[in-house]
C-alpha positions, 0 to 999 in steps of 0.5 A: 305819292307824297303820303308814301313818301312821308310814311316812309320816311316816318317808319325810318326814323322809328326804326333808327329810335329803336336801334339807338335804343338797343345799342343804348341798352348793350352798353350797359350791359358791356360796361357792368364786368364780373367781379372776380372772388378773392380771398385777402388777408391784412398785411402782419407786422410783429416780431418774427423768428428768422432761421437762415438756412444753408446747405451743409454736410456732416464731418468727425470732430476728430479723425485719426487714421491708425498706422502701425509703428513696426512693420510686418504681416498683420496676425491678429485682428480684434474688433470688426469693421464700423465697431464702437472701439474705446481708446487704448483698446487692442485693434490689430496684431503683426507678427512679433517673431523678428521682434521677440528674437531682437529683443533676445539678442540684445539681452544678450549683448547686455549680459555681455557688456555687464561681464566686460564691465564687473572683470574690469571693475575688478581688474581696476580694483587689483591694479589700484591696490598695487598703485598704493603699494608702488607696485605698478606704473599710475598709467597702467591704473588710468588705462584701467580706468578708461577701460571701466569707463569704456565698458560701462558706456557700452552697458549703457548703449545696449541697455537703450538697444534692449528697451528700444527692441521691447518698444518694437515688439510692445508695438506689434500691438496697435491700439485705437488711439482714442474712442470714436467708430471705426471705418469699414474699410479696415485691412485684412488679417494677412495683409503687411504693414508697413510702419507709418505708411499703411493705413490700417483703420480710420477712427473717428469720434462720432458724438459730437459732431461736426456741421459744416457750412458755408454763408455769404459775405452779406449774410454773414455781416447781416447776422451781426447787425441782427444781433447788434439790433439786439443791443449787442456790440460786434465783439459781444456778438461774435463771442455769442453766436446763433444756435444752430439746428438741423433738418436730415435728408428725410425731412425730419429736424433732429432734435438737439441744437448744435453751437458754432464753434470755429469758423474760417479766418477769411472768405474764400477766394474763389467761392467769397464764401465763410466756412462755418463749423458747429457742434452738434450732440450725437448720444444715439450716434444717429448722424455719420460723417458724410451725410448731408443736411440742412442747417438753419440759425434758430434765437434770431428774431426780426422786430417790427417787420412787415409780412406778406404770405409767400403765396401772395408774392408775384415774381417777374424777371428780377422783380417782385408784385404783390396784388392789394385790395384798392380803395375803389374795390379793384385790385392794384399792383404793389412793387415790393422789395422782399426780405426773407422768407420765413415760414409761409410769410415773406419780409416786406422791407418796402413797397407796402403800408400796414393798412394794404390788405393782400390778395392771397388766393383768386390770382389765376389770371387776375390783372390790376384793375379788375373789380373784386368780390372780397372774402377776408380770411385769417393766418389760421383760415390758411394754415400759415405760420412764421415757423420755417419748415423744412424747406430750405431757401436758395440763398444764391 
């Protein structure tokens, strides 16, 4: 019985060995995690072009909507609507017979007055040859006088009748007021006119043209600070603004580079908004008024600057994480403040040292602290670039 006992009781203790010996080798195993395979990249610090971009919409520099100055039925109509015209070229015709017909009558009248006016003239010659021989009264030649006078006056008045009713009927032909392209929505032969009230055509100038856009209060002081890290004093740079550059609504960028030509006295009240004009070349007459685009600042450059591809930037709430490669091999969580984005990069304006080397792909479910297997690539290894593409930021 006492054997029993000590055999069992050795048999336990074995069997208590052995199970520490297995839970001791799990442990291992349970402390030893699998390295998650990244890819990184060295943080870059250079020079970068910056293209602050903005949504705008295309306007005529100039637009005039044509009007006849006589009224009446329009006859005639010489071009078609959407046609290239060119200044003082004949647009439309209304109907000259009234007017043809006033200016008749008052050649006549003119006629008239000039007779009134020789028999006067004549008569006071008469009247002053009998003066000098006392034949008649001074008052009878002053009267004479006042007649002649009064006649040339009315001579006077309908000759200004005459060329008043020759401006009329010179006016039942419109012309185009200046070269541009003219409007679809032109009227129809038949349609009366009324003088400077019915909107016959519109015609505006389409090379060049206009971009408008608006920027913000902060953006638009933080172009001036951009070119005065250049050197340039606030007037030099208001006086030498940003080029400009634009992207159409298929994605393409147009190829000419427009300049800011006038921008707005004071932000608006209600949006705290700058309204931006700028020219920009239009000899193909490619761009019409009303299309929309994107437009973007080219010839600035940020100097020195930190940046990070845009892909490697996490995002929560108002907040923004980039995961670095840590000393021990893990990876850590970095809160960064960014600046803009340009191209495939962000600007890092805090938050990260030139050293840090950033993780750019491998972030699906990756937390800090989680043991990493590196693999370095390049900008080119990526396809990154600093130029912007057509993607324009929401600034909002």
């Amino acid at each position: 019985m006492g054997l029993l006992t000590k055999t069992g009781g050795l048999f336990a203790v074995a069997m208590l060995s052995l199970s520490m010996l297995v839970a001791g080798c799990g442990g291992e195993e349970a402390a030893v995690a699998p390295k998650t395979t990244v890819k990184v990249m060295k943080v870059m610090r250079q020079n970068t072009p910056i293209s602050y971009g903005f949504p705008g919409h295309l306007k005529g520099r100039d637009e005039v909507e044509v009007h006849s100055r006589v009224s009446g039925s329009v006859v005639e109509k010489y071009f078609h609507g959407g046609d290239v015209v060119r200044k003082g070229q004949p647009l439309y015709k209304i109907d000259p017979r009234q007017y043809e017909t006033a200016v008749l009558e008052a050649q006549a009248k003119v006629h008239r007055a000039e007779s009134n006016l020789r028999n006067a003239s004549e008569d006071l010659a008469r009247f002053e040859a009998l003066l000098r021989d006392q034949a008649i009264a001074e008052q009878i030649v002053t009267n004479k006088r006042a007649d002649v006078d009064g006649y040339l006056a009315t001579l006077e008045s309908e000759r200004a009748v005459v060329r008043k009713a020759q401006e009329n009927l010179d006016d039942t032909i419109v012309y185009a007021p200046m070269d541009g392209r003219a409007s679809v929505d032109d009227v129809a032969v038949g349609t009366y006119a009324t003088a400077g009230a019915t909107n016959l055509v519109s015609v505006g100038t389409i090379d060049p043209i206009y971009v408008q856009f608006s920027i913000s209060e902060v953006e638009y002081l933080n172009l001036l600070a951009e070119a005065m890290d250049t050197g340039a004093t606030l007037a030099e740079s208001a006086q030498d603004p940003p080029k400009i550059k634009i992207t159409l609504s298929n994605g393409k960028e147009y190829p000419y580079t427009g300049e800011i030509v006038t921008a707005d006295r004071s932000l608006s009240d209600q949006s705290g908004s700058l309204t931006i004009k700028a020219l920009i070349p239009n000899p193909q007459g490619i761009l019409l008024p009303g299309m929309f685009t994107n437009v973007h600042f080219v010839g600035i450059v940020a100097e020195n600057v930190l940046l990070v591809p845009a892909r490697a930037v996490q995002q929560l709430l108002d907040e923004s994480f980039v995961l670095v490669v840590g000393e021990d091999g893990t990876s850590v969580s970095k809160k960064v403040k960014l600046g803009e984005k340009v191209g495939s990069y962000y600007i890092i304006e805090s938050g990260l040292s030139d050293s840090d080397m950033v993780i750019v792909e491998g972030l699906t479910n990756l937390k800090s602290g989680a043991p990493l297997e590196v693999v370095t690539v390049t900008p080119d290894d990526m396809g990154f670039s600093v130029y912007e593409t057509s993607e324009v930021m929401d600034k909002s």
